[in-house]
C-alpha positions in Angstrom: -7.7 19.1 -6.0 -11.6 19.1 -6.5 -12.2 19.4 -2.4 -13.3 15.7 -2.2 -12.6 13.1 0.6 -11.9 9.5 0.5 -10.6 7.0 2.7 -8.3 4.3 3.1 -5.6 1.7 5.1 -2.1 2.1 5.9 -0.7 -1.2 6.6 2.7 -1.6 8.0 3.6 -4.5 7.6 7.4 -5.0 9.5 9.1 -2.2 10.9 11.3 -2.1 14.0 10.6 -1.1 16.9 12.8 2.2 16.7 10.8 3.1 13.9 7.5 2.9 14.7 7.1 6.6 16.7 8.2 8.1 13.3 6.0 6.4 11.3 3.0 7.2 13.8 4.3 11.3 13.4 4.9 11.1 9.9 1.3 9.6 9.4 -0.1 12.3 11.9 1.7 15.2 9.8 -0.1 14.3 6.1 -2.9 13.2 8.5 -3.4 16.2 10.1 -4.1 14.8 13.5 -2.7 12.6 16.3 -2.0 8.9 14.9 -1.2 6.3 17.4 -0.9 3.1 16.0 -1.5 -0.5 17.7 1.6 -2.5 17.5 2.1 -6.1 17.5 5.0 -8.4 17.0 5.1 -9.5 13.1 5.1 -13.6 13.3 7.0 -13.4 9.8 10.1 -11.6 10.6 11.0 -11.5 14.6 11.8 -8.5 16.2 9.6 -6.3 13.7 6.1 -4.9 14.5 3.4 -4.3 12.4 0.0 -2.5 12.2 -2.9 -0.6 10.7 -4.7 2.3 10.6 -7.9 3.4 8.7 -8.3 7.2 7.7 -9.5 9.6 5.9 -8.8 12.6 3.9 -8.4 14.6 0.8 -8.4 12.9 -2.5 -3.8 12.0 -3.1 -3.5 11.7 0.8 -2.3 8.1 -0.2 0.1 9.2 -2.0 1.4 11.5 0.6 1.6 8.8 3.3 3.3 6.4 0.6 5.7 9.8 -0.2 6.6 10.1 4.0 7.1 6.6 4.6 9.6 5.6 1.8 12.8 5.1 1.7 12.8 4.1 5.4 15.1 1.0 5.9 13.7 -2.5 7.2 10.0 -0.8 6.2 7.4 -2.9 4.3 4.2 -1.0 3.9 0.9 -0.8 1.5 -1.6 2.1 1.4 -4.8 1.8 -0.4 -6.6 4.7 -1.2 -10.2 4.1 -2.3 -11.7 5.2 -5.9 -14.1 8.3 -4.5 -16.3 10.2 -7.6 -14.1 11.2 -10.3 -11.1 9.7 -9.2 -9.2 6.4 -9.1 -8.0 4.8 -6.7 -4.6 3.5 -5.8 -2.4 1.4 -3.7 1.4 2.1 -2.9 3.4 -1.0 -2.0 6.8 -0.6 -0.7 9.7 -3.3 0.2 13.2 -2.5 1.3 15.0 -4.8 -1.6 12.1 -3.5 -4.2 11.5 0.0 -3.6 8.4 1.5 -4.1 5.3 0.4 -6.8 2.3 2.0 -7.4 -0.8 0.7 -9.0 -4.6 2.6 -10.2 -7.1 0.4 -8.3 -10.9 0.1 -9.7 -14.1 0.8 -7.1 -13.4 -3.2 -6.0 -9.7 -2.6 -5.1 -8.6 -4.8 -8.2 -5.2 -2.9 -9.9 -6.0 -1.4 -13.2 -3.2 -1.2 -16.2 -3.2 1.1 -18.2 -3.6 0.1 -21.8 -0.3 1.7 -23.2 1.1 -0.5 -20.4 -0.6 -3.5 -21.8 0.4 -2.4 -25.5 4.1 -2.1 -24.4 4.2 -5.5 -23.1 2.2 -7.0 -26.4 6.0 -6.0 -28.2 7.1 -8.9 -26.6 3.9 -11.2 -27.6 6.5 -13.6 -29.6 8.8 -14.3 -26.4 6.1 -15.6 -23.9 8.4 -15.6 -21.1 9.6 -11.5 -21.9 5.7 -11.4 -22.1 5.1 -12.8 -18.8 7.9 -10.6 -16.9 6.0 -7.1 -18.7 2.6 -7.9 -17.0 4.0 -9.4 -13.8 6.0 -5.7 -13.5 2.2 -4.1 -14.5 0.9 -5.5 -12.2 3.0 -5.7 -9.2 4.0 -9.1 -9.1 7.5 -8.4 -7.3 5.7 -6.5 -4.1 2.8 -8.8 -3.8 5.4 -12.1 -3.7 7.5 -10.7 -1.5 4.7 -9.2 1.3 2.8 -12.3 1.0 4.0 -14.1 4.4 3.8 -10.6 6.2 -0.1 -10.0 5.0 -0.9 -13.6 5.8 1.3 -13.3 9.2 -1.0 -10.3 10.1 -4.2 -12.3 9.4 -4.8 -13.4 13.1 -5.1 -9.3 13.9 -7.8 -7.6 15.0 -10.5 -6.6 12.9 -10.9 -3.1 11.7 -14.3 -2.1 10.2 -14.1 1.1 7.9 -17.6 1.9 7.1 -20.4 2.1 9.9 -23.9 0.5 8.5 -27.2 2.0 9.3 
């Protein structure tokens, strides 16, 4: 690791209530500090909570959040981590039924495919539909379909601002 810092969100988006103390320590362990999250009921699947929390750390600390979170059952979760100097970004999304996906992200947030990933899916230029299904996996399709209602369910929450101005 080249010593730099970035930031980023970790979003859970359902999780039940029994969960949610181990998901507060196990961010606070990669974290290196206290996390207590703000928990609110999640409109798109009652009896689950959901939340968010900004940090920051070392360059790959989203990928060790998305590494202590997964695999828990009932847990849907996304952590972006932004592009800092010399390094991509990423974002981890994580669905009980899917597992987890991983995606580079650009300096906007936008996910970047590599272009061996693009080439590998141009094999099936002649069946459209075979086509289709490559780039959809690429990009994530799967994980964004499926946490759409619980990202739009958590639109009403409060407002988090990650950079100060001034």
């Amino acid at each position: 690791m080249n010593g730099a810092f970035t930031r980023g969100v970790i979003f859970v988006h359902s999780a039940p209530r029994a969960l949610c103390p181990h998901i507060e320590w196990a961010a606070g362990t990669v974290l290196d500090t206290r996390v207590t999250l703000e928990w609110t009921p999640q409109p798109a699947a009652p009896g689950m909570f959901r939340s968010e929390h900004s940090w920051v750390g070392p360059v790959g600390t989203g990928a060790r959040l998305a590494s202590a979170l997964r695999g828990w059952t009932h847990l849907r979760y996304e952590i972006t981590e932004e592009a800092s100097p010399g390094c991509d970004g990423g974002r981890w999304s994580h669905t009980p039924e899917l597992g987890i996906f991983h995606a580079q992200t650009d300096a906007h947030g936008n996910v970047v495919v590599p272009e061996d990933r693009v080439r590998a899916a141009l094999v099936h230029a002649a069946d459209p539909a075979r086509l289709r299904h490559e780039l959809d996996l690429a990009l994530g399709q799967a994980w964004d379909d499926e946490l759409e209602p619980f990202r739009y369910a958590g639109a009403g929450a409060p407002v988090r601002w990650l950079h100060r101005v001034g």
